[in-house]
C-alpha positions in Angstrom: -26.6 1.4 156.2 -29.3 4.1 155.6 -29.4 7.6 156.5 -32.8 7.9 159.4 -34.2 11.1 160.4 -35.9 12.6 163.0 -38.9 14.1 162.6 -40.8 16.6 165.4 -43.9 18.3 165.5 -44.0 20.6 168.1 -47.2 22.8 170.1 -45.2 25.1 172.0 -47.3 26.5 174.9 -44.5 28.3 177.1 -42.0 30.4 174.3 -40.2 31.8 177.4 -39.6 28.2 178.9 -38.9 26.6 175.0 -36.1 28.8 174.7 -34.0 26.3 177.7 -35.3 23.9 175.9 -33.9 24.8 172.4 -30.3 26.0 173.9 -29.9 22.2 175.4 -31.6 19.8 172.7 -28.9 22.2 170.4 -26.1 21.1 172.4 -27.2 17.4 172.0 -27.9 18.0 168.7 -24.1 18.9 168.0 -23.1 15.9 170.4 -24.7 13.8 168.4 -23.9 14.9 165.2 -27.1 15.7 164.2 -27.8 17.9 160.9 -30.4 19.7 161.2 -32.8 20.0 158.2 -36.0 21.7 159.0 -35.7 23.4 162.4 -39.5 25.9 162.7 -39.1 27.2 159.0 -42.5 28.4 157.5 -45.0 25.5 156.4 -47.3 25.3 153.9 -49.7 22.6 153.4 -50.4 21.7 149.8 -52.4 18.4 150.3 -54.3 17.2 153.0 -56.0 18.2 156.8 -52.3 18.3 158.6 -51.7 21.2 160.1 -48.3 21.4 161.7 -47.3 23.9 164.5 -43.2 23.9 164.9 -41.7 21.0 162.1 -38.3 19.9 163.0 -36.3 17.4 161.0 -32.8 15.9 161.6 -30.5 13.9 159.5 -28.4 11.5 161.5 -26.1 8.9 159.8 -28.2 5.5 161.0 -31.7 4.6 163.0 -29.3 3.5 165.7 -27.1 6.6 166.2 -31.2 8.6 166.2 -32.0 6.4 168.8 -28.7 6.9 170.7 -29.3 10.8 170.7 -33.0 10.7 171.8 -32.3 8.1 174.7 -28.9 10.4 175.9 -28.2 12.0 178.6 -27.8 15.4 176.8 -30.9 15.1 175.5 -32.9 14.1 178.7 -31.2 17.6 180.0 -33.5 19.3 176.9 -36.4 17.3 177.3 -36.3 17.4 180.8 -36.4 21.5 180.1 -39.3 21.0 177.8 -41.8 19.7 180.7 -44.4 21.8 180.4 -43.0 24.0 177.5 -44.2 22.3 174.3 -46.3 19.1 173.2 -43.9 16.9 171.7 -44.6 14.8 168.8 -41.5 12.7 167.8 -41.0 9.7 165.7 -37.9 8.4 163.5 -38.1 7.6 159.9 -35.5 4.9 158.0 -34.2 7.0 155.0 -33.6 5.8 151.5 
């Protein structure tokens, strides 16, 4: 079994409003046992049109225990939160 990660990009449009959103997706985060790789660092594209806003990247320990966290009640409290915050873009990647 494989490593997956998470992997966000994130337009935040309400900072004040991201910040509820942040404190609960943290606590499903540690739930969850999520390690947290990237989480808003600085980016710099060195190939390519992409321009990311906010990058986040978790490690979890399989694509099933990823897709546990994102469908959990914990994290419905953060995304819930995040309604009209942030444009979310989300997707989970199998790791080597």
């Amino acid at each position: 079994m494989s490593s997956s990660y998470i992997i966000a990009n994130v337009s935040v449009t309400n900072p004040v409003q991201y910040e509820e959103y942040k404190k609960w997706s943290s606590a499903a985060m540690l739930a969850h046992g999520a390690e947290i790789c990237v989480r808003g660092g600085q980016v710099e594209v060195i190939e390519g049109d992409w321009v990311p806003d906010r990058l986040v990247v978790l490690k979890f320990a399989s694509v099933a225990a990823a897709r546990a966290f994102d469908a959990s009640p914990e994290y419905g409290k953060a995304r819930a939160a995040r309604q009209g915050a942030a444009i979310m873009r989300m997707l989970i990647v199998e790791g080597v």
